[in-house]
FIDOGU-225460 format. One record per residue (C-alpha): x, y, z; residue in three letters. Coordinates in steps of 0.05 Angstrom, whole numbers, plus 5000, padded with zeros to 4 digits. Layout:
FIDOGU-225460
XYZALA
...
//
This chain:
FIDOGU-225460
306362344582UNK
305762674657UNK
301663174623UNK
295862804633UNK
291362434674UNK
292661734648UNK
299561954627UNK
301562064700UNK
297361434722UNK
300260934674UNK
307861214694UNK
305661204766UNK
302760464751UNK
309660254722UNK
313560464776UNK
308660124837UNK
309859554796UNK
316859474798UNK
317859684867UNK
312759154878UNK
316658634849UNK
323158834870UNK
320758754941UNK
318158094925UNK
324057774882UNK
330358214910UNK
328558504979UNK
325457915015UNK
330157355002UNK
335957865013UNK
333158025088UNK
331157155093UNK
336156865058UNK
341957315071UNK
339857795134UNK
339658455092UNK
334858745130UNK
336759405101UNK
333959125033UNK
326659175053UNK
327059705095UNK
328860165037UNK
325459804977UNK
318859725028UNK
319060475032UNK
319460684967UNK
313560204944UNK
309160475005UNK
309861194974UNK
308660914905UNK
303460454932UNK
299961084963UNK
301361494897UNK
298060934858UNK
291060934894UNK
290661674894UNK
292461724812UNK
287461154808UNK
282461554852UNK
283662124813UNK
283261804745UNK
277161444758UNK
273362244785UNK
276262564723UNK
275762034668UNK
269161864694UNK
271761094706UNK
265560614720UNK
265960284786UNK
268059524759UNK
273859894722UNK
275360254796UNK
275359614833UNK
280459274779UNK
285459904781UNK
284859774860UNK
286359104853UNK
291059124811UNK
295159414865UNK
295758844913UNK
297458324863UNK
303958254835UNK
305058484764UNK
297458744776UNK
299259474752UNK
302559224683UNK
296258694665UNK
291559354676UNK
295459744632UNK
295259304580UNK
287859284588UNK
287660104602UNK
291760124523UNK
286459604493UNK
280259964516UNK
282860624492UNK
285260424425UNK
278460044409UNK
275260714438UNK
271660424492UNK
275760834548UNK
278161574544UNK
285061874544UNK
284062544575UNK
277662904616UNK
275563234551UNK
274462574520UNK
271462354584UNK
266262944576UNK
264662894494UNK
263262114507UNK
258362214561UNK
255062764526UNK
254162364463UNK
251361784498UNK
//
């Protein structure tokens, strides 16, 4: 699964999405509700390195997969919502099994050449 571009994005994409969430639901009301300021302190700094990870495998999907822009935008997106990175999965496994999105570069490059 890492050994490819959307392998590494989607497992990348899972993980921003949980430490996205487990700031939301688990950090913050520990640090509001019961003063754990520790709580978001470490689970804010894990999802800022997967946050960052995320928009450069998105960055680097979208240059080697040859992503359109409106696909771009909705990976980017994605990121600031919660549960964002799971909905475009979803979408990411939809597109490529009814063939309208490609799996690695070198179906990237036989698409475009076809077309």
């Amino acid at each position: 699964m890492l050994r490819t571009v959307l392998g590494r994005f989607k497992v990348i994409g899972v993980l921003e999405g949980i430490s996205f969430l487990l700031l939301l639901l688990v950090a913050m009301p520990l640090k509001y509700a019961a003063g754990v300021d520790q709580a978001v302190s470490i689970v804010g700094m894990a999802h800022g390195v997967l946050f960052v990870l995320y928009i450069l495998a998105v960055l680097h999907a979208f240059m080697e997969l040859k992503w359109g822009m409106k696909k771009l935008l909705w990976a980017l997106a994605a990121a600031v919502l919660p549960a964002g990175t799971f909905v475009f999965e979803s979408y990411l496994n939809k597109e490529i099994a009814a063939g309208r999105a490609y799996a690695t570069p070198e179906e990237a490059d036989r698409g475009r050449r076809a077309v």
